[in-house]
C-alpha atoms as a printed R data frame, in Angstrom:
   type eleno elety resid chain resno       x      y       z
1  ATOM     1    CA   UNK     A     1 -35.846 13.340  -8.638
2  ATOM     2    CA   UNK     A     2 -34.155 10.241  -9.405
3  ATOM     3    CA   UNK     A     3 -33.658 11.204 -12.962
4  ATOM     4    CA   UNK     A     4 -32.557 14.645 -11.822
5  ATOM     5    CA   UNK     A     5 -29.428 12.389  -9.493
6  ATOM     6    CA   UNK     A     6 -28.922  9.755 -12.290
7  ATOM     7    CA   UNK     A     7 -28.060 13.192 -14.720
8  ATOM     8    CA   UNK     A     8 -26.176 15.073 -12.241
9  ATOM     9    CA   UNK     A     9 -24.177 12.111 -10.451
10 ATOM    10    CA   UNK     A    10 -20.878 12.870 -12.087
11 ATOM    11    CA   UNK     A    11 -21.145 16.635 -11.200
12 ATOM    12    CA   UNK     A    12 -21.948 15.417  -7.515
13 ATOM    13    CA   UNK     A    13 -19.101 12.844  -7.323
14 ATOM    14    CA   UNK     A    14 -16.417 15.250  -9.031
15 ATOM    15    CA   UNK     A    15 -14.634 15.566  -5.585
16 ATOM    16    CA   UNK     A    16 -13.569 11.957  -5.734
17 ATOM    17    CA   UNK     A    17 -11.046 13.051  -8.508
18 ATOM    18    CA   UNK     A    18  -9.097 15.238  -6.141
19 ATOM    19    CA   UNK     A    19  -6.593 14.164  -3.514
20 ATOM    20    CA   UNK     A    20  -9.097 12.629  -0.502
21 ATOM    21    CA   UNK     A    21  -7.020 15.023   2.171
22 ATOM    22    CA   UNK     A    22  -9.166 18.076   0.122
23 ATOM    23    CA   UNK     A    23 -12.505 16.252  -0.261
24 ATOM    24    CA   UNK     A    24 -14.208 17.468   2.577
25 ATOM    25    CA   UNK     A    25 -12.809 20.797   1.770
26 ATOM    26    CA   UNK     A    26 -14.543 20.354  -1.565
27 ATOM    27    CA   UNK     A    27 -17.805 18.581  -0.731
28 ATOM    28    CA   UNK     A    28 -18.848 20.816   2.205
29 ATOM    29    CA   UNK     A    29 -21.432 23.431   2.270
30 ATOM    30    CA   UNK     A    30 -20.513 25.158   5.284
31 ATOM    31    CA   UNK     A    31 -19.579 28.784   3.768
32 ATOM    32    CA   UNK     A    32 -22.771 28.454   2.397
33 ATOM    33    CA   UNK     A    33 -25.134 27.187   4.903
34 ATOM    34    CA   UNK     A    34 -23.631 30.102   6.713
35 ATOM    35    CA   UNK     A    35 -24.342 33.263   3.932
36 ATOM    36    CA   UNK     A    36 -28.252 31.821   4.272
37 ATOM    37    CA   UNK     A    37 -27.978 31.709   8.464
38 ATOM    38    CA   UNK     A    38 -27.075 35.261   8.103
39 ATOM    39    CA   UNK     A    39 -29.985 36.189   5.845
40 ATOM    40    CA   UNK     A    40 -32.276 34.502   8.114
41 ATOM    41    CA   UNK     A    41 -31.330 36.252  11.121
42 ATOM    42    CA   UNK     A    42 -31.629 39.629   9.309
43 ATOM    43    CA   UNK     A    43 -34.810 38.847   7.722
44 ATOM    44    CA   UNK     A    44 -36.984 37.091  10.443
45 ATOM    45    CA   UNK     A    45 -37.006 40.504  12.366
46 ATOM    46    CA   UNK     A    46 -39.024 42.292   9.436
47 ATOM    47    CA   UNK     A    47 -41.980 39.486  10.141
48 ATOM    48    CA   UNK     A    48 -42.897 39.880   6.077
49 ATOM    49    CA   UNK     A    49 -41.857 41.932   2.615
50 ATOM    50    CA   UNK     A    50 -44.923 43.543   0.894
51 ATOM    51    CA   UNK     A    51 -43.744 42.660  -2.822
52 ATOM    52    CA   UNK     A    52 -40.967 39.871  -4.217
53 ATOM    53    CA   UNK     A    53 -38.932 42.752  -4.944
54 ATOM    54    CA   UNK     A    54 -38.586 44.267  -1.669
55 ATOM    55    CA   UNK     A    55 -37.454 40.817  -0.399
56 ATOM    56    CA   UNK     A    56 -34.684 40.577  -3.465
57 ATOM    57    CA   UNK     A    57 -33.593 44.094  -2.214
58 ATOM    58    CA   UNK     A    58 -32.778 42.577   1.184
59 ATOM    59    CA   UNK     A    59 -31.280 39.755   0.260
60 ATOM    60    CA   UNK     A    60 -28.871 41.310  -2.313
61 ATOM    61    CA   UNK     A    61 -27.753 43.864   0.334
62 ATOM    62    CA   UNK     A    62 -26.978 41.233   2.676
63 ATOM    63    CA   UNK     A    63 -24.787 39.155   0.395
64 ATOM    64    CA   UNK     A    64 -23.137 42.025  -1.281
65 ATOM    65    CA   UNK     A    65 -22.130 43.549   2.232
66 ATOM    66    CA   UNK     A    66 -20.784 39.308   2.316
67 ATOM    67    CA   UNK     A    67 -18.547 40.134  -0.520
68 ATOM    68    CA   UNK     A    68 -17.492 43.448   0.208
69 ATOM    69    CA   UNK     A    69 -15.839 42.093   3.259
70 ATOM    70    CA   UNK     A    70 -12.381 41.382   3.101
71 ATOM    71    CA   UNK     A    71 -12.160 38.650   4.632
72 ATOM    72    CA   UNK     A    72 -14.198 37.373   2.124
73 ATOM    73    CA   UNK     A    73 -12.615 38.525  -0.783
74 ATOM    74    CA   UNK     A    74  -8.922 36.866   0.330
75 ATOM    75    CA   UNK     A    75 -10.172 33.899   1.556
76 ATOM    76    CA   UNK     A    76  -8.718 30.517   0.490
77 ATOM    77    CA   UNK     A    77  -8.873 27.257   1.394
78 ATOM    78    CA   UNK     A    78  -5.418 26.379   2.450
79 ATOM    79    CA   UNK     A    79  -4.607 22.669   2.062
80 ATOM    80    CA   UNK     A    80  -6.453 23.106  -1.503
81 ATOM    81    CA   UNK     A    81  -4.016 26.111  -2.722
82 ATOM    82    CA   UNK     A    82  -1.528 23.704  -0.875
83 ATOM    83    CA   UNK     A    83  -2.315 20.837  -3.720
84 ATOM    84    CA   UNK     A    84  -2.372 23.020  -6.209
């Protein structure tokens, strides 16, 4: 694991090259924490999938209904298009 952090540190750290008003804009994994809340909650009620496949199936559907959404689809983060 350490090796894994040693190779990937720059990658990590690349936020610290933007303006600091955007880095927790940049560094946060809210939007995404969220898409897998979602697939919990729609998941947990079918208890268990019988093959791999049928689980991919679910998931897929759930984050393709994500991006069909508009909302997601025009979404920006405004004080980054703002420093652009």
């Amino acid at each position: 694991m350490v090796k894994r952090l040693e190779r990937d540190l720059p990658e990590l750290l690349a936020f610290f090259s933007f303006p600091r008003r955007l880095w927790r804009k940049l560094r946060t994994t809210n939007v995404i924490e969220r898409c897998f809340v979602e697939v919990r909650r729609r998941t947990r009620p079918m208890v268990c999938f019988v093959t791999v496949a049928s689980a991919d199936r679910i998931i897929y559907a759930i984050f393709n209904g994500m991006n069909e959404k508009s909302e997601w689809k025009n979404r920006t983060l405004r004080l980054f298009t703002q420093a652009a």
